[in-house]
Residue frames as qw, qx, qy, qz and C-alpha x, y, z in Angstrom:
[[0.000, 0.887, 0.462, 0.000, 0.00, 0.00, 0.00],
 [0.622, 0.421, 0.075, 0.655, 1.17, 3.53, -0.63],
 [0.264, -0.508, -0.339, 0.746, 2.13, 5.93, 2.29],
 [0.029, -0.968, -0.187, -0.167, 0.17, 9.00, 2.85],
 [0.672, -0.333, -0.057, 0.660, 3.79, 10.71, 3.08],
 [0.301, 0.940, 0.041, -0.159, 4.21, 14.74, 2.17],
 [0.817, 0.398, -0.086, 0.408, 7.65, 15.42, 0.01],
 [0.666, -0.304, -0.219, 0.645, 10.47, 16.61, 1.46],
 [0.310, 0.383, 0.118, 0.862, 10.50, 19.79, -0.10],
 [0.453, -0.542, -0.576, -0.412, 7.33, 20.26, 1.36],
 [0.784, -0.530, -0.301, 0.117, 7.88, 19.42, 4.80],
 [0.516, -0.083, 0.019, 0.852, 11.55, 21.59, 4.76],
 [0.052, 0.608, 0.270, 0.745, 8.99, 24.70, 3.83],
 [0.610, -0.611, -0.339, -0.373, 6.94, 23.93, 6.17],
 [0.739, -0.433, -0.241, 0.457, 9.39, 23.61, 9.32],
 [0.543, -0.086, -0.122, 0.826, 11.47, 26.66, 8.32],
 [0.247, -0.586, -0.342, -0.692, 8.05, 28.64, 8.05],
 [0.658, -0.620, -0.427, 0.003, 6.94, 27.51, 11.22],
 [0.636, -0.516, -0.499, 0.284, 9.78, 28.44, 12.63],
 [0.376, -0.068, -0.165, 0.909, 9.83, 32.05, 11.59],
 [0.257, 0.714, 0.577, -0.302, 6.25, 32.38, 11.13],
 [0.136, 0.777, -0.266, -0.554, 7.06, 34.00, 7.71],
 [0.871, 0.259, 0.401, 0.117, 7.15, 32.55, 4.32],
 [0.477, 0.862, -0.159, 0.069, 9.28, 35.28, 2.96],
 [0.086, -0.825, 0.556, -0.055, 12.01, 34.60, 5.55],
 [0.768, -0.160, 0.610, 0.112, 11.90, 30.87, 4.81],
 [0.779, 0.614, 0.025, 0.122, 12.08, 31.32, 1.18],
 [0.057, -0.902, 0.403, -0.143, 15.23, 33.47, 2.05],
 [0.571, -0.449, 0.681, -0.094, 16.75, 30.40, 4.24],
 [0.769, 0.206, 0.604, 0.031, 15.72, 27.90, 1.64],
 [0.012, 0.293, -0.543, -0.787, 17.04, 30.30, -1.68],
 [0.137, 0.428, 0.833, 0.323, 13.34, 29.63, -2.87],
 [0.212, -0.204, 0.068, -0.953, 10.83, 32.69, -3.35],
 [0.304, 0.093, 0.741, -0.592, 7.69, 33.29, -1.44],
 [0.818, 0.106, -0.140, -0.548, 5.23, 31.92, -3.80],
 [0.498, 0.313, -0.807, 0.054, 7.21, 28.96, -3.82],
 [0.133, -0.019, -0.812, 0.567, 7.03, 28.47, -0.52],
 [0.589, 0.122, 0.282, -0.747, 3.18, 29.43, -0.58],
 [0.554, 0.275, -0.700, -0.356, 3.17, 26.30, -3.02],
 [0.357, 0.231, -0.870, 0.249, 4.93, 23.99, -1.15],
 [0.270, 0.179, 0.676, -0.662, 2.59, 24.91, 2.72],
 [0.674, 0.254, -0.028, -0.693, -0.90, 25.19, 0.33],
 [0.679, 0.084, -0.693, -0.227, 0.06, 21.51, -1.14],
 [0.146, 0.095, -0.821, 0.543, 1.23, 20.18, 2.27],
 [0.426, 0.117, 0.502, -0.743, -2.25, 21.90, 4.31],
 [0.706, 0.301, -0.407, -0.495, -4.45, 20.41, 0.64],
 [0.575, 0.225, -0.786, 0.032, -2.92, 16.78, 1.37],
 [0.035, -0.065, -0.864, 0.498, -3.20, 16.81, 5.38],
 [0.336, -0.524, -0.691, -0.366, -6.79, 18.47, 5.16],
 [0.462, -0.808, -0.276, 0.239, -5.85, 21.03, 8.13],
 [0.050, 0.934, -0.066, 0.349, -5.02, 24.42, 8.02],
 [0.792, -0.125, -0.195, 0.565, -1.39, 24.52, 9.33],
 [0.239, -0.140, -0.082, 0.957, -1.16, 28.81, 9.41],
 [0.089, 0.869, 0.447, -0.190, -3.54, 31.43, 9.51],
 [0.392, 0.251, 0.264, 0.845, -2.97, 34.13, 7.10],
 [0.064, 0.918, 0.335, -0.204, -3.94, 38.09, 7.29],
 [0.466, 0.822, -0.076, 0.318, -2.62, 41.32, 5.81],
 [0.303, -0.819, 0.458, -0.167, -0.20, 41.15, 8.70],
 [0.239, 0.409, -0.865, -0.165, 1.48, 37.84, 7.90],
 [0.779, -0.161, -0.574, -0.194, 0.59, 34.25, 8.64],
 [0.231, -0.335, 0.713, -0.571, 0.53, 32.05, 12.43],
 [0.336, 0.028, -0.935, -0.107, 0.21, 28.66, 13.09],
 [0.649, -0.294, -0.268, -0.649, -2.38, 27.30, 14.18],
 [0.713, -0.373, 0.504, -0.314, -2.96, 24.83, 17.01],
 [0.960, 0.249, 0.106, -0.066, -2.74, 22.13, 14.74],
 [0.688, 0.587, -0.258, 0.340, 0.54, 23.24, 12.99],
 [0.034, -0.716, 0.602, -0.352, 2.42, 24.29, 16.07],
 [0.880, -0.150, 0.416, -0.171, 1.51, 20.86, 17.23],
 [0.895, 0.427, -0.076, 0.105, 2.64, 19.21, 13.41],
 [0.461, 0.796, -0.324, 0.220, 5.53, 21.30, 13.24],
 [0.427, -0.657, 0.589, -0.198, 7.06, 20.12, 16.36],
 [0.906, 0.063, 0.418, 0.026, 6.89, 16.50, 15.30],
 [0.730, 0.646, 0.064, 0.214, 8.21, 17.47, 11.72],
 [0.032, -0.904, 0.313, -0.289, 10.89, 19.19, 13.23],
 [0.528, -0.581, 0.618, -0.024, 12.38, 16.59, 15.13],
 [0.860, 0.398, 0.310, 0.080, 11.72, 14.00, 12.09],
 [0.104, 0.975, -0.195, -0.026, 14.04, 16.68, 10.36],
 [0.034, -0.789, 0.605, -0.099, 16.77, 16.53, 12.36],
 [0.775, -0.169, 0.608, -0.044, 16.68, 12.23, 12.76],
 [0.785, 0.526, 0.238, 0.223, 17.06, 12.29, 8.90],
 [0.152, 0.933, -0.302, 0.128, 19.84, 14.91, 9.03],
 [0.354, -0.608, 0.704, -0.092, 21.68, 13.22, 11.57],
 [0.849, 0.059, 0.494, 0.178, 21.04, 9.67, 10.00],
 [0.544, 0.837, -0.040, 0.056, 22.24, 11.65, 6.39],
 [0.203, -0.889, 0.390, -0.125, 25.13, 12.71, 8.27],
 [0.484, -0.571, 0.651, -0.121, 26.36, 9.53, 9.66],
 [0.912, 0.015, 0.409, 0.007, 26.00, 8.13, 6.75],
 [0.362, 0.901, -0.159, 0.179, 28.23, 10.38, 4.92],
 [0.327, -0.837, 0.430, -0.088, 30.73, 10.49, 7.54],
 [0.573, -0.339, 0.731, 0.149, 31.45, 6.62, 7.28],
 [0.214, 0.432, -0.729, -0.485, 30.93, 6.09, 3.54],
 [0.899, -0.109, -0.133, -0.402, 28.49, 3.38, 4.23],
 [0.635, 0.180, -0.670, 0.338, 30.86, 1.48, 6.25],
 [0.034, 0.066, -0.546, 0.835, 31.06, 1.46, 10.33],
 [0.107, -0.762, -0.361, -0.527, 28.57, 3.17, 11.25],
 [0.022, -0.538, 0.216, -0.815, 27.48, 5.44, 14.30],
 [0.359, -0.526, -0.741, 0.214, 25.94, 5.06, 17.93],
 [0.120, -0.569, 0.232, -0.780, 24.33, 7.98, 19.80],
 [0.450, -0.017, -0.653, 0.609, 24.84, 7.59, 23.28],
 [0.310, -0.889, -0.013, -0.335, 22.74, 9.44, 26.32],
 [0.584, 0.200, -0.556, 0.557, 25.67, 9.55, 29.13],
 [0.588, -0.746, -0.247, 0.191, 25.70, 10.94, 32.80],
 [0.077, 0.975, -0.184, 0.101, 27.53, 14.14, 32.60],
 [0.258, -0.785, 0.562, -0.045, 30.63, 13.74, 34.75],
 [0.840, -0.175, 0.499, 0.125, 31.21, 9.86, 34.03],
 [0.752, 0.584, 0.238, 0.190, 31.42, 10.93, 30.42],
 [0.332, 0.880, -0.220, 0.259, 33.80, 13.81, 30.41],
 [0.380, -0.783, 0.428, -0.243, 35.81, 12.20, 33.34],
 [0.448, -0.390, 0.801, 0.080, 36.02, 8.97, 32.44],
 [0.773, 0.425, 0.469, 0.050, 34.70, 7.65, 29.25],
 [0.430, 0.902, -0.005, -0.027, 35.92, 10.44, 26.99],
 [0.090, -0.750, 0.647, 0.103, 39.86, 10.14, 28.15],
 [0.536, -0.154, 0.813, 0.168, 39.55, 6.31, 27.11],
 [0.727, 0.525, 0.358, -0.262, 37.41, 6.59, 23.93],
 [0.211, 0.770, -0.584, -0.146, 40.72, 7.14, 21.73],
 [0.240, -0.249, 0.914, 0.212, 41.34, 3.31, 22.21],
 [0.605, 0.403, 0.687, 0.004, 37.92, 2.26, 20.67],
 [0.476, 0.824, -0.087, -0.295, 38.57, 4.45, 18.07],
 [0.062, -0.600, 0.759, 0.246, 41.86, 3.18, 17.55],
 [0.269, -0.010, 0.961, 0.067, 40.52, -0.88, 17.48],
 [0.325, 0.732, 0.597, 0.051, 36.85, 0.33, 15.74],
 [0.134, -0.229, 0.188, 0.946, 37.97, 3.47, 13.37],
 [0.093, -0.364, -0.684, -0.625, 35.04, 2.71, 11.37],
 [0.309, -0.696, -0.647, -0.033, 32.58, 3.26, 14.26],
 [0.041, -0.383, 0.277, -0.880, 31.79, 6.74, 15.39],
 [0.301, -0.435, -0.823, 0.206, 30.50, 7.27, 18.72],
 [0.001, -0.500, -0.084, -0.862, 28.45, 10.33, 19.54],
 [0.274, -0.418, -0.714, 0.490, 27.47, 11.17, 23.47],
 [0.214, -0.555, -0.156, -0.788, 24.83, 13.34, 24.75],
 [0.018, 0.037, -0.822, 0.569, 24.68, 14.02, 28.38],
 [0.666, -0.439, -0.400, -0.451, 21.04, 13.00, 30.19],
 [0.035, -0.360, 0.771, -0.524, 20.76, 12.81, 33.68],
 [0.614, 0.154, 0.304, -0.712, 17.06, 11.53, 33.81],
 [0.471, 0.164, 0.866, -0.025, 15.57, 8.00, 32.89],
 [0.405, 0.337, -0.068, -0.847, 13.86, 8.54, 29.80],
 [0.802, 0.394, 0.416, -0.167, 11.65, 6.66, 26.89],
 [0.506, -0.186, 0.608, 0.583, 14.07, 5.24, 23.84],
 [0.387, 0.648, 0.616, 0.223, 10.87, 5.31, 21.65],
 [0.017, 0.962, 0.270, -0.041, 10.55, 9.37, 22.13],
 [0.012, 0.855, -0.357, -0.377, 14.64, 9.93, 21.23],
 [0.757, 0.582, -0.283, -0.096, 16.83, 9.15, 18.94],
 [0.318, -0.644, 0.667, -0.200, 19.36, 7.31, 21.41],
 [0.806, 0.155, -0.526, -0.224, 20.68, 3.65, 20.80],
 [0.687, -0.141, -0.641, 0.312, 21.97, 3.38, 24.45],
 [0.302, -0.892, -0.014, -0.336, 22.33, 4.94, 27.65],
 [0.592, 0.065, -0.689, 0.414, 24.73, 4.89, 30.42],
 [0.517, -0.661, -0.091, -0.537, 22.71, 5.66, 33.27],
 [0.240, 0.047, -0.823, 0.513, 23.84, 4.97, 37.33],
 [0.614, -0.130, 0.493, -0.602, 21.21, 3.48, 39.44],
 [0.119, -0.123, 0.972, 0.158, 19.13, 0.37, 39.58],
 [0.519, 0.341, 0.413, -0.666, 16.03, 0.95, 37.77],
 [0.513, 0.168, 0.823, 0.179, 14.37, -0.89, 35.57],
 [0.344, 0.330, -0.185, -0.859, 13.56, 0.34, 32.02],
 [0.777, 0.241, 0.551, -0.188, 10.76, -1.39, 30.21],
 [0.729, 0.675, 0.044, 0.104, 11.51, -2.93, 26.76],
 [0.247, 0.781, -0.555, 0.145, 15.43, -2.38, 27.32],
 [0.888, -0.046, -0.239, 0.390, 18.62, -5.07, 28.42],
 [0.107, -0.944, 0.215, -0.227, 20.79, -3.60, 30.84],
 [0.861, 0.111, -0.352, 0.350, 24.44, -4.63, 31.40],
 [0.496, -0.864, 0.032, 0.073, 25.79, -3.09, 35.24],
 [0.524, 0.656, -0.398, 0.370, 29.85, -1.59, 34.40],
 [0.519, 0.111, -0.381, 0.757, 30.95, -0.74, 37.49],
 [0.344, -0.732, -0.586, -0.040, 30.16, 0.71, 41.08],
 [0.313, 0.682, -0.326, 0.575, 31.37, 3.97, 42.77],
 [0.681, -0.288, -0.366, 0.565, 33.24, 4.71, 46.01],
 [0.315, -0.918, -0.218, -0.107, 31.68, 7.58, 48.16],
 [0.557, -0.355, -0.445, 0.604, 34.12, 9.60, 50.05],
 [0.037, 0.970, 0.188, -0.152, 33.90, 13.33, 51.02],
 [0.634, 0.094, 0.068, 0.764, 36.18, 15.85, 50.11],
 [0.081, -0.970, -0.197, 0.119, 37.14, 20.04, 50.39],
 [0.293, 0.858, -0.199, 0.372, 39.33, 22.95, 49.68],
 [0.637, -0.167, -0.426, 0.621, 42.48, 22.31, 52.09],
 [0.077, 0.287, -0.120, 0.947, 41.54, 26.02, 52.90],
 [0.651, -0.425, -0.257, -0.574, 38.22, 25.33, 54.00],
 [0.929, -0.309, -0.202, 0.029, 39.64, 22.62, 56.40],
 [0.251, 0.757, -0.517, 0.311, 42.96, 23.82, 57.91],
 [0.502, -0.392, 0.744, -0.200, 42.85, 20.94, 60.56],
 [0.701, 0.310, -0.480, -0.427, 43.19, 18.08, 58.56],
 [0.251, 0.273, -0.853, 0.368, 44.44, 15.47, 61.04],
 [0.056, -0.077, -0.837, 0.539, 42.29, 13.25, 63.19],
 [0.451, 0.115, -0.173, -0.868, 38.79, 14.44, 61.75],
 [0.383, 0.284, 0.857, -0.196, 35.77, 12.14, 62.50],
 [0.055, 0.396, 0.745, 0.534, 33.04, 11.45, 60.21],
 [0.042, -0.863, -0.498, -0.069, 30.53, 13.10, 62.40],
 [0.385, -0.421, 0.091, 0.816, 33.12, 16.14, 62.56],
 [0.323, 0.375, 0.703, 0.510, 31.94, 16.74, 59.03],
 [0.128, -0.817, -0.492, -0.271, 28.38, 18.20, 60.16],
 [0.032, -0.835, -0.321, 0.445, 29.75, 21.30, 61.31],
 [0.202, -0.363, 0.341, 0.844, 30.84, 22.07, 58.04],
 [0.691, 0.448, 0.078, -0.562, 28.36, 22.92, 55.14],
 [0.522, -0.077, 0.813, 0.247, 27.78, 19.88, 53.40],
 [0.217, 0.355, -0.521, -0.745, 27.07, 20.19, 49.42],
 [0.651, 0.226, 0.665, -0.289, 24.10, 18.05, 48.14],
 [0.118, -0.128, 0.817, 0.550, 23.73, 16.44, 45.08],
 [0.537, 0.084, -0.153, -0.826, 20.00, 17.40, 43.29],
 [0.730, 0.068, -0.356, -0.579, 19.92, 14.32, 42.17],
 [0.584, -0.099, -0.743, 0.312, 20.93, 12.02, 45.49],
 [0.202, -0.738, 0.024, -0.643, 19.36, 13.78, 47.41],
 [0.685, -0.657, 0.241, -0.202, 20.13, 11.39, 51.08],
 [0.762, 0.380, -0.455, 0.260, 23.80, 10.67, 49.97],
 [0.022, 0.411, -0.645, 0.644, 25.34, 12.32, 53.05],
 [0.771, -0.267, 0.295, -0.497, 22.62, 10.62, 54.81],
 [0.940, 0.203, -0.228, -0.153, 23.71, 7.30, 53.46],
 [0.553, 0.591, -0.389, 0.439, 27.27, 8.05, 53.63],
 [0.302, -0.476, 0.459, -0.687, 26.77, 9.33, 57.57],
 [0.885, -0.119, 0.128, -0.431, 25.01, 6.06, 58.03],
 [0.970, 0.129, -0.177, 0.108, 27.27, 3.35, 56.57],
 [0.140, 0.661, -0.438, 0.593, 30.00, 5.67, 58.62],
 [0.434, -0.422, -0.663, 0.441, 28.19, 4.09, 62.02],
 [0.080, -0.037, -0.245, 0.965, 27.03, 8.08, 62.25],
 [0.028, 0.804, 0.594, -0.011, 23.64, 9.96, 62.96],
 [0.209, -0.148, -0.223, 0.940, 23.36, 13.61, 62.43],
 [0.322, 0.749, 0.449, -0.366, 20.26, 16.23, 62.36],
 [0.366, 0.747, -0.055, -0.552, 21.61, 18.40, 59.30],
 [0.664, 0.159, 0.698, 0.215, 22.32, 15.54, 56.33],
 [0.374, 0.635, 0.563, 0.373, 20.04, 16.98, 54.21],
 [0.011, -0.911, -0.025, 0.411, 20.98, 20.77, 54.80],
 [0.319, -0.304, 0.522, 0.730, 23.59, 22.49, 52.46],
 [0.467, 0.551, -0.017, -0.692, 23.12, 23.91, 48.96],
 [0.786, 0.256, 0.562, -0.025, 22.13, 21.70, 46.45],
 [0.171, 0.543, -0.493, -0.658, 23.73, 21.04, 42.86],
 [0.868, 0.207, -0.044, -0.450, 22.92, 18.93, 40.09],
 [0.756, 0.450, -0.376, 0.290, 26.42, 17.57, 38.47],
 [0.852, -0.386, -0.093, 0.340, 29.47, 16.04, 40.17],
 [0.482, 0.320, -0.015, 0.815, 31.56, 18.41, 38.06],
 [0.255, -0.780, -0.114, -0.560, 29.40, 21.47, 40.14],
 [0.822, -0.561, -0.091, -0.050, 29.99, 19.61, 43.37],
 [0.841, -0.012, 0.035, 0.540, 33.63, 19.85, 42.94],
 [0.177, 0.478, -0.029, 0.860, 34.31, 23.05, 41.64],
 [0.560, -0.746, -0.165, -0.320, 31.68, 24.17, 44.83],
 [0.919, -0.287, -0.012, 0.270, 34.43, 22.33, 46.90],
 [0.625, 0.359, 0.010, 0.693, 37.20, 23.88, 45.31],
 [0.125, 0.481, -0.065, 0.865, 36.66, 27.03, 46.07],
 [0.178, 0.100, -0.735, 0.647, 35.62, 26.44, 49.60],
 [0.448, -0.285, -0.137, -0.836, 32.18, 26.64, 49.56],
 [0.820, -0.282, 0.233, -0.440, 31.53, 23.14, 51.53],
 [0.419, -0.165, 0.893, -0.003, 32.25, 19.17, 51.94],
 [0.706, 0.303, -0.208, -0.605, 31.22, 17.64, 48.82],
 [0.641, -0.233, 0.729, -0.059, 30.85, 13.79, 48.58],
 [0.630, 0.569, -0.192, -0.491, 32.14, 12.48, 45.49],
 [0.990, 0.119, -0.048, 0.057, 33.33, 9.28, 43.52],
 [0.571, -0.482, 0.435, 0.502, 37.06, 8.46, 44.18],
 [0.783, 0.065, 0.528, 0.324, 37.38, 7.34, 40.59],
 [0.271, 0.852, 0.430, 0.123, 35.95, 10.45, 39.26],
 [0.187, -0.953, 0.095, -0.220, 38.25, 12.93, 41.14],
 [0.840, -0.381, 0.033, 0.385, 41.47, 11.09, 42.08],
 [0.565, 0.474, 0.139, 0.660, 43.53, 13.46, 39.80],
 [0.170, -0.818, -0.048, -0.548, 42.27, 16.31, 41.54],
 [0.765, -0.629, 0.129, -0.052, 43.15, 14.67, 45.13],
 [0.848, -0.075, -0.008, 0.524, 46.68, 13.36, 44.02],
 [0.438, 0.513, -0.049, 0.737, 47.35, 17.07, 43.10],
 [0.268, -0.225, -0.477, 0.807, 46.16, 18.45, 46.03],
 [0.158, -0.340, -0.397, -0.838, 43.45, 20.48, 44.63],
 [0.698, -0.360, -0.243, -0.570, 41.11, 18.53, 46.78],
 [0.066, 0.376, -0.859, 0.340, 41.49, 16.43, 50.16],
 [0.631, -0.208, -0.654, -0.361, 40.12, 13.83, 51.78],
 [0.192, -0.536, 0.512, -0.643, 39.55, 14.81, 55.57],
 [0.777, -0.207, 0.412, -0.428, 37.90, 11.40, 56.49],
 [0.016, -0.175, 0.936, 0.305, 39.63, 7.87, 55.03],
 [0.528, 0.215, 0.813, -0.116, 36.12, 6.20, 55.47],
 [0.117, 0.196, -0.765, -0.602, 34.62, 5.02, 52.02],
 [0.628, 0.245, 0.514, -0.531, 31.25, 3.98, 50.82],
 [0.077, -0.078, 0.783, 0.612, 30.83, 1.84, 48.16],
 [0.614, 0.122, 0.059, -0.777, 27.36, 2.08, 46.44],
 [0.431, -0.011, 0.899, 0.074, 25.40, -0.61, 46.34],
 [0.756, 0.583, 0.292, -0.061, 24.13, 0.30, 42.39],
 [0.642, 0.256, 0.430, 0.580, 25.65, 0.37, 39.21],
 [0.406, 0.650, -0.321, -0.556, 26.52, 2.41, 36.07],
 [0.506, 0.179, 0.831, 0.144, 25.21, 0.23, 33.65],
 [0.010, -0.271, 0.469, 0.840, 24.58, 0.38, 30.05],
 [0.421, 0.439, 0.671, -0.424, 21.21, 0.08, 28.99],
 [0.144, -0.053, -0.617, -0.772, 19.78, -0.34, 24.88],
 [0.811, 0.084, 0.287, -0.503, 16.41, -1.70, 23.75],
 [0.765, -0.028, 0.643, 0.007, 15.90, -4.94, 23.60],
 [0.744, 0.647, 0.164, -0.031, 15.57, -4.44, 19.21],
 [0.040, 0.878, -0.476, -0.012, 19.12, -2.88, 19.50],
 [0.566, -0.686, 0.445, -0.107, 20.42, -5.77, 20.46],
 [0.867, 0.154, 0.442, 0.168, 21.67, -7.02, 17.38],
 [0.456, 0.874, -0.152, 0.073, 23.17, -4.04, 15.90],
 [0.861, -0.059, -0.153, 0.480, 26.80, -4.89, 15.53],
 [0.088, 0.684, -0.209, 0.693, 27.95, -1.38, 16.49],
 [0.581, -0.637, 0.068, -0.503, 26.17, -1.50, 19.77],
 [0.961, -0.248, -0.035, -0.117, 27.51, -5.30, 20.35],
 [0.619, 0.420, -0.233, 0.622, 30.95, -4.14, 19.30],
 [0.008, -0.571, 0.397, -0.719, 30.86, -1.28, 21.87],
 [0.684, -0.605, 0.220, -0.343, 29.44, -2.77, 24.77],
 [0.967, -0.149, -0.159, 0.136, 32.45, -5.22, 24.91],
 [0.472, 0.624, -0.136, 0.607, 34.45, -3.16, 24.65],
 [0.292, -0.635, 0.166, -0.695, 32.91, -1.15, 27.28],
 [0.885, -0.407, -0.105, -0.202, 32.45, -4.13, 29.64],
 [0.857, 0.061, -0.202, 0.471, 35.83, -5.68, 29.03],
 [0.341, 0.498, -0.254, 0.755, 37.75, -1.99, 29.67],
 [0.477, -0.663, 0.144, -0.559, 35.41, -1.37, 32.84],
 [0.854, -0.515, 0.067, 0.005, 35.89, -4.36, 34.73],
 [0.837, 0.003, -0.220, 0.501, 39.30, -4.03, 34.18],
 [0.029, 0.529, -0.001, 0.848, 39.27, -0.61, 35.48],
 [0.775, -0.547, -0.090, -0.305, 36.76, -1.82, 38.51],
 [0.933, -0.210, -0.277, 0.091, 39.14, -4.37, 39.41],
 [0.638, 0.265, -0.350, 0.632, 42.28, -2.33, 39.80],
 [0.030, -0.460, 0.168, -0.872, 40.39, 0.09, 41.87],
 [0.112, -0.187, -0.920, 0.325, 38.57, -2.47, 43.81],
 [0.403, 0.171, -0.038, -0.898, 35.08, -1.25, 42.47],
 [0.411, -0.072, -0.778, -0.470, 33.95, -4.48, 41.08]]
């Protein structure tokens, strides 16, 4: 049977109208004049059977409908750009993953190792966007995630890398006694919260053998990379992964005013759908990724 499908030209009018509400300044963008481009939106609105812009002697404006369409057609857009793209890039060879990542794991520790899978997979590009937030595969254009925690996604396979190792840390200026510091010493210093953990220090203060009343006080960030710099520059105790920050602590940047350690008891674990699970990109990187973490877990006693 033959899709009900508008043409591309069409649908390229009709997005770069929308999104200047103007058909003269999409012709402009698109090197096409504005009748053209009245063509193109009059066949398009003729084919769907719904008025997609209101028109007056003051220009045109989408309608409910169209600001609805266009959003849809708009991301469609850009999934055919970027699939255009990546197939250009490799020549029909290789191909491409797009990644969602967890901010700080990615720029702290995936990104300084991705130079060897490039080296052993040249053909395969890998492209990361950060996400901090669980999401639906169906509603992006993502072929994996690396998400930390231990929820379940529906309709996805989820392979656990590697756990982290809690400890606190501060500006050696903020802390000029640095000797002999208890855990519950801690609480009289502002403690930095993490948006999205919100009862780490409460965890952390717990698997210490500690109780205090102000856990959950202190100002709150989102990212580990916020929670650090915050730290740096003396604003509080921030509790962050060793594995993440050890560079920063061998240089001195950061200290570590309490030896105890928490290991978490979830993952960072990669996570596809289940249909993914045969692309040979995806099956190529996640061994990679499995084989380089646990050896990376193990030397740091993380596994």
């Amino acid at each position: 049977m033959r899709r009900t499908l508008p043409s591309t030209w069409a649908l390229q009018a009709f997005e770069a109208s929308a999104r200047h509400e103007s058909f003269t300044r999409a012709g402009e963008e698109l090197a096409l004049t504005q009748s053209a481009i009245c063509r193109q939106i009059g066949a398009l609105e003729e084919l769907l059977g719904v008025p997609l812009f209101s028109r007056s002697k003051r220009g045109v404006k989408l309608t409910a409908a169209g600001a609805a369409y266009s959003r849809q057609i708009a991301a469609r857009l850009d999934e055919m750009e970027r699939d255009t793209l990546a197939l250009m890039s490799g020549q029909g060879l290789g191909g491409s993953l797009e990644l969602a990542v967890v901010p700080t794991f990615a720029t702290r520790w995936l990104i300084p190792r991705l130079g060897d899978f490039q080296e052993l997979h040249p053909d395969i590009t890998v492209n990361l966007t950060t996400n901090t937030r669980p999401f639906l595969f169906a509603e992006n254009n993502f072929d994996a995630a690396i998400y930390f925690g231990d929820a379940v996604w529906p309709g996805t396979r989820s392979h656990p890398l590697m756990r982290e190792d809690l400890i606190p840390v501060a500006s050696p200026q903020l802390l000029k006694r640095r000797a002999g510091m208890s855990p519950a010493d801690l609480a009289g210093h502002p403690l930095l919260q993490q948006s999205t953990r919100p009862y780490a220090w409460r965890r952390w203060f717990e698997s210490a053998g500690v109780s205090v009343s102000n856990d959950l006080a202190g100002p709150r960030y989102e990212l580990f990379t916020m929670l650090a710099e915050a730290a740096r520059h003396g604003l509080g105790i921030a509790l962050l992964p060793r594995f993440l920050f050890a560079d920063d602590i061998r240089q001195g940047r950061l200290i570590t005013p309490v030896a105890h350690v928490q290991l978490s008891d979830v993952s960072y674990r990669l996570i596809y759908p289940e249909h993914h699970e045969e692309r040979s990109c995806l099956s190529t990187f996640s061994k990679w990724l499995g084989a380089t973490t646990n050896r990376f877990a193990d030397a740091a006693g993380l596994a």
